[in-house]
C-alpha positions, 0 to 999 in steps of 0.5 A: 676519855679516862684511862685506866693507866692514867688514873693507876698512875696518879694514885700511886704519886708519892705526895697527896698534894701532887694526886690533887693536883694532877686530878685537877689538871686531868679534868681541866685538860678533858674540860679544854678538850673534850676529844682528848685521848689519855695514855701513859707514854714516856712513863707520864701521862700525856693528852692528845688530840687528833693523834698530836701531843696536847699536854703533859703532866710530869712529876718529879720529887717536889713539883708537878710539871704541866707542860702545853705542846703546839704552843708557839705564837702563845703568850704565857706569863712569868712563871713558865719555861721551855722553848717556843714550840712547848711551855711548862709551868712547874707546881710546887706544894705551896702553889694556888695555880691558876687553872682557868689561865691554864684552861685557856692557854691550852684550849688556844695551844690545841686550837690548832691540832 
C-alpha cells in the first residue's frame, strides 16, 4: 500500500536520477512483496512486512542506498556491504542496478517474516 509520506519523500529528493530510482525500488519492493506496509521512519522510507523491516531505501548526496533486512544466510554479489543480518548496495548516477537480482534477494530475505 502506497503512503503518502512515502511518496512526498521521494519528490522532494534533490537529483532526478535519485526520484527515478527510489520509484523504481519502491515498485520493485511492492512487486516482491505485495503485503508490504510503507512509512517514513528514521526520517527514510522503510517496508515491512508483518510489522518486521523488509527493506530501506536510504539517500544520501550522490548515492541511493537500498538496504534488504532478515538477510542472513543470503548470497549477495560484489558490490554489497553490511553485516550478516542486513546488506546494502549503494546506487550511484552512472549505475544500471539490477533490479530483477534485487527483487530476488529481497523476496528470500523477506521469505521468512
Amino acid at each position: 500500500m502506497m503512503n503518502e509520506e512515502v511518496s512526498a519523500f521521494i519528490l522532494n529528493l534533490s537529483q532526478p536520477w535519485q526520484i527515478e530510482v527510489s520509484n523504481r525500488l519502491r515498485q520493485m519492493v511492492h512487486q516482491a512483496i505485495p503485503e508490504a506496509e510503507e512509512r517514513i521512519q528514521y526520517k527514510k522510507p522503510h517496508f515491512l512486512k508483518n510489522g518486521h523491516y523488509a527493506a530501506v531505501i536510504s539517500p544520501s548526496k550522490d548515492a541511493i542506498t537500498f538496504m534488504i533486512m532478515n538477510a542472513s544466510g543470503l548470497t549477495v554479489p560484489e558490490g554489497f556491504e553490511g553485516p550478516e543480518e542486513r546488506k546494502w548496495l549503494k546506487i550511484r548516477k552512472e549505475d544500471t542496478p539490477d533490479y530483477d537480482l534485487l527483487s530476488s534477494l529481497l523476496v528470500q530475505a523477506s521469505s521468512t517474516l
